[in-house]
C-alpha positions in Angstrom: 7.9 -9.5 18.0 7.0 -6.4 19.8 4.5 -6.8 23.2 2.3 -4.1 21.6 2.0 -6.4 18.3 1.2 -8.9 20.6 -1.4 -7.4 22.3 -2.6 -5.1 18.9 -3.4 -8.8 17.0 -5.2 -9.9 20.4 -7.3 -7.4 21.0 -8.2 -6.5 17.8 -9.0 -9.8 16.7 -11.1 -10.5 19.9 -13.2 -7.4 20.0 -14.5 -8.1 16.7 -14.8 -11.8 17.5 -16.8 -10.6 20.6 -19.1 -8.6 18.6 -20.0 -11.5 15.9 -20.3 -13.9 19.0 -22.9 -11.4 21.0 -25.2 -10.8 17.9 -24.9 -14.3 16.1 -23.8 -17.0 14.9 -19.9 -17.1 13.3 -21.1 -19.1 10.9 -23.0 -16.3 9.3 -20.0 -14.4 8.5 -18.5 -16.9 6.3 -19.6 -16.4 2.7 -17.5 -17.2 -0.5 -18.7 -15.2 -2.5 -17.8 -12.4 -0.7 -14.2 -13.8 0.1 -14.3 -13.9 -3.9 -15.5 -10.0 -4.5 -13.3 -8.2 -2.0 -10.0 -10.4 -2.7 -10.6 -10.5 -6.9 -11.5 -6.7 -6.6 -8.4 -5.7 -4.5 -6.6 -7.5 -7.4 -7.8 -6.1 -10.1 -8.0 -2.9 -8.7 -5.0 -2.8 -7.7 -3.5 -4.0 -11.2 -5.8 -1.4 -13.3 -4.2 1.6 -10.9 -0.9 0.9 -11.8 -0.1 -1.0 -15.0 2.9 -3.0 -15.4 4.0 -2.1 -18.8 3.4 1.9 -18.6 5.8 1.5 -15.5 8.2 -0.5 -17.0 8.2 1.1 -20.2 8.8 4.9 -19.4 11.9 4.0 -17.2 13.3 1.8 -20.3 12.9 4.0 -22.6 14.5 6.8 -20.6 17.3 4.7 -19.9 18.1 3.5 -23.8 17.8 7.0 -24.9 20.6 8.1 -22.2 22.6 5.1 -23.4 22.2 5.7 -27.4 23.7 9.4 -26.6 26.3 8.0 -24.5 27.6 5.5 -27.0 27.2 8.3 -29.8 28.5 11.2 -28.5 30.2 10.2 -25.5 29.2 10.1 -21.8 30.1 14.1 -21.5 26.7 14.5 -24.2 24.4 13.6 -21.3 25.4 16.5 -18.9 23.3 18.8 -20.8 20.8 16.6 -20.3 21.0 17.0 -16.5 18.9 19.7 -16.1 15.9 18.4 -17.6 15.6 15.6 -15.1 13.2 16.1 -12.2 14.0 13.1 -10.4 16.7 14.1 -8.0 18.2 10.5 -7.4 18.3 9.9 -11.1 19.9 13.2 -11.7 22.5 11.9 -9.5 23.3 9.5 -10.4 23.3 10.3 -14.2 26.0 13.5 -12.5 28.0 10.4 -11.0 28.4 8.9 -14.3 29.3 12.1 -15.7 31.9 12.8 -13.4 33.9 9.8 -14.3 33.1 7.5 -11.3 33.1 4.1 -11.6 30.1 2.3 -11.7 30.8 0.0 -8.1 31.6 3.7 -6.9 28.3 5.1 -7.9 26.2 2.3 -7.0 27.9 2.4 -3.4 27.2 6.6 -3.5 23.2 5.6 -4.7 22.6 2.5 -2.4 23.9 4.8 0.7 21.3 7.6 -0.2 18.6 5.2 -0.5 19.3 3.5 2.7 19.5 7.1 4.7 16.4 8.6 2.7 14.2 5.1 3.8 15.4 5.3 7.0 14.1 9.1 7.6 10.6 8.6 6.1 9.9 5.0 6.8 8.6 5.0 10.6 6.7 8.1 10.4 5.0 7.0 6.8 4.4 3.3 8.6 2.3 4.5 11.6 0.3 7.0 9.4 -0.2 4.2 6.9 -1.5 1.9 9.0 -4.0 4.0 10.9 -5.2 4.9 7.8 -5.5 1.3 6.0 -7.3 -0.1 9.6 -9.7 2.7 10.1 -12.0 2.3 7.0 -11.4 -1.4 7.4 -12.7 -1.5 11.3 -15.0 0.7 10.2 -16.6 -1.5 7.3 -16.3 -4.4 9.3 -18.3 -2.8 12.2 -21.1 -1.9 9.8 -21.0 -5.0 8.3 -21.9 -7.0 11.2 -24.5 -4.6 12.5 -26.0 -5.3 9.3 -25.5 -9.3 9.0 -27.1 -9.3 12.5 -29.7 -7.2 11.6 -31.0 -9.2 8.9 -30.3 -12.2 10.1 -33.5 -11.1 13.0 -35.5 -9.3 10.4 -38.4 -11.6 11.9 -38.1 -10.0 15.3 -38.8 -6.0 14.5 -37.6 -5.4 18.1 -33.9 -6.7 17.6 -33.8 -4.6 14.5 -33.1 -1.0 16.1 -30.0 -1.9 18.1 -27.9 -4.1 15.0 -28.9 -1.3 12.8 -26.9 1.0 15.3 -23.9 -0.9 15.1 -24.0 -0.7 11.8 -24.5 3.0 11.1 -22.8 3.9 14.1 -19.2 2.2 12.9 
């Protein structure tokens, strides 16, 4: 593990564990029904934006309809049908097949292309990714225990101004 995971983990973990400690209790920050809402929402949103079976489904059925032509009319019948694909990795490999390759050939040709195309986008795509997943997320949490604190002294009107500016500030 990296010394900048290292210290990422540590001081990220401790600055927001510093700013529950300051304000409150930790014990206020610990609610199941909460745990419930934001875990059982992630899932379920996350299952409604892409469903399984629309996924599944298209790519099947592109991939019988290529083989019912092939065992038809022959694997030449699905060169016509190159130009109609927009998906440049399945267009190539569709002009593999065509070509005559064999199929250890093409999957070699195809797993190569992968490899190189994941390695030119994947560090680049990681570090934007992760700035933006954390910054909402330090940002809610922020707000979130401006406001816990906050309430939690609604008796005292005096320690109300300064939690409320934790919270709208993050």
């Amino acid at each position: 593990m990296d010394l900048g995971t290292v210290i990422g983990i540590v001081l990220s973990f401790g600055l927001v564990l510093s700013a529950i400690l300051v304000g409150s209790s930790l014990a206020i920050f610990i609610s199941v029904p909460s745990m419930l809402i934001v875990i059982g929402g992630t899932i379920g949103a996350s299952l409604v934006n892409y469903p399984m079976g629309h996924v599944l489904g298209v790519i099947i059925d592109k991939f019988m309809d290529f083989a019912n032509r092939a065992r038809r009319e022959g694997i030449l019948s699905l060169e016509p049908a190159l130009k109609s694909i927009e998906d440049d990795f399945l267009r190539k490999g569709l002009q593999l097949t065509v070509d005559g390759l064999e199929p250890q050939v093409i999957q070699e040709i195809l797993e190569t292309e992968i490899q190189y195309l994941e390695n030119r986008h994947e560090t680049g795509a990681e570090i934007l990714k992760v700035f933006a997943d954390f910054a909402p997320a330090m940002g809610m949490i922020g707000t979130v225990i401006g406001l816990v604190q906050m309430l939690q002294t609604m008796s005292d009107p005096s320690t109300i101004g300064p939690a409320m500016a934790v919270a709208l500030l993050t």
